[in-house]
C-alpha positions in Angstrom: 4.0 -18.0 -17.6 2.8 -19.8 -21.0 5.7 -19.4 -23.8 3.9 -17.8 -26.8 1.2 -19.5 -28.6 3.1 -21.4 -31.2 5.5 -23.0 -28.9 2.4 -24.0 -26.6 0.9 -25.5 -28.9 4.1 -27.8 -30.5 4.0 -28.4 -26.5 0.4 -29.4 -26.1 0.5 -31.5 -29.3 3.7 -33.3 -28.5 2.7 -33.8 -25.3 -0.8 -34.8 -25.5 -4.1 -33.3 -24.3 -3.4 -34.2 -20.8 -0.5 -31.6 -20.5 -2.7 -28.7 -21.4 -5.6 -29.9 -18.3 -2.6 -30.0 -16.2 -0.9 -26.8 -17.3 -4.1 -25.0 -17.2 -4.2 -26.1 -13.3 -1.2 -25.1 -12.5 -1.3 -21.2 -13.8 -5.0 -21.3 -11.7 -3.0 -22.3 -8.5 0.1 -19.9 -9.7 -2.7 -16.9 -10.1 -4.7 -18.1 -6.8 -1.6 -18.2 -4.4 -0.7 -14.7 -5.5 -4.2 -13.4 -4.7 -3.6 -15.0 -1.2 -0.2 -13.6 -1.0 -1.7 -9.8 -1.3 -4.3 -10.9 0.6 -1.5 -11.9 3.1 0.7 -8.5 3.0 -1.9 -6.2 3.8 -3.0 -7.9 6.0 0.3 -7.3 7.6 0.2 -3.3 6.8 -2.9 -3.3 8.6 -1.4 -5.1 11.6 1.7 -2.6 11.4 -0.7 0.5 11.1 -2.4 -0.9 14.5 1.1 -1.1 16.1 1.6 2.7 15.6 2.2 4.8 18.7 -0.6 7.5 19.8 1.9 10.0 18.2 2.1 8.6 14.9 -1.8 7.6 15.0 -3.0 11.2 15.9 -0.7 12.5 12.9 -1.8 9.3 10.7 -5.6 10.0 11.2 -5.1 13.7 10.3 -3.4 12.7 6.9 -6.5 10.3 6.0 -8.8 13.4 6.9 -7.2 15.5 3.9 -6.6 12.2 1.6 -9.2 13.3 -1.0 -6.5 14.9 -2.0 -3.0 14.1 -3.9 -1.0 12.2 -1.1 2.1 14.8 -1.8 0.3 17.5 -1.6 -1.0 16.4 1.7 2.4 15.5 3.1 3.2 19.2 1.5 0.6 20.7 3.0 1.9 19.5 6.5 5.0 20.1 5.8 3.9 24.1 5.2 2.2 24.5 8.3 4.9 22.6 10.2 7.0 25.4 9.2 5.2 28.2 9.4 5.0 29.0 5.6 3.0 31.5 5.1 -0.4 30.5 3.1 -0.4 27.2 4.6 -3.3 25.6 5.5 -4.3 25.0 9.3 -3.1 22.2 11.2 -4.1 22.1 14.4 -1.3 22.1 17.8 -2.2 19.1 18.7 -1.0 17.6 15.5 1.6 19.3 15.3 2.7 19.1 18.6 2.8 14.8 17.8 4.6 15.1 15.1 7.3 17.4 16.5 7.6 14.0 19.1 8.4 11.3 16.6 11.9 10.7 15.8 13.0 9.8 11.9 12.2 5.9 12.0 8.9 6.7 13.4 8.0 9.0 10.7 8.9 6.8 8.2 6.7 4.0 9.8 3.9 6.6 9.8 4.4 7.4 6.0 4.5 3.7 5.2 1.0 3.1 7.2 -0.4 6.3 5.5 0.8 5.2 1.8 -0.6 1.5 2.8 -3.8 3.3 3.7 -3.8 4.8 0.7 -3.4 2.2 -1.8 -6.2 0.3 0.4 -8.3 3.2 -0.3 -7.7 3.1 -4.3 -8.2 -0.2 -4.8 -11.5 -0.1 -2.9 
């Protein structure tokens, strides 16, 4: 936000003390409205993740239960024992059998909530 330190300074001197006690304000309000805008959007993820259908929650809370992982190798992992790949680790039919009932958009909301989930879990 601030030009480089040269320039803010010609600023600060040409424009008297003042300027700086006001400038200083305004990056604090700049830097605490985006901290209540993140604050904001997941709050909103969280919302969305509630909205999921019992389809896309019983596949969700299976993808948190192996998210000590990598997420890709999770999603992967699925994948494989969606189809039958040999070596793939054991999903159970239930979880399956959810999955196979989701169309396209569904699973792309369910990704979303599981990456949102994610980066909640990171940042904790």
């Amino acid at each position: 936000m601030l030009k480089d330190t040269e320039e803010h300074l010609a600023e600060t001197m040409r424009l008297g003390p003042g300027y700086y006690r006001i400038r200083e304000r305004y990056d604090y309000a700049i830097e605490s409205d985006e901290r209540y805008i993140e604050k904001l959007r997941k709050q909103i993820a969280e919302y969305d993740q509630d909205k999921l259908n019992e389809n896309q929650q019983i596949v969700l809370e299976w993808l948190k239960s192996q998210g000590k992982r990598r997420p890709i190798m999770t999603i992967a992992d699925f994948a494989d024992a969606y189809y039958g790949l040999e070596g793939a680790p054991v999903v159970p039919l239930e979880i399956l059998s959810s999955y196979e009932q989701l169309s396209d958009d569904e699973v792309y909301q369910l990704l979303a909530a599981f990456a949102e989930w994610g980066k909640k879990e990171v940042a904790e």
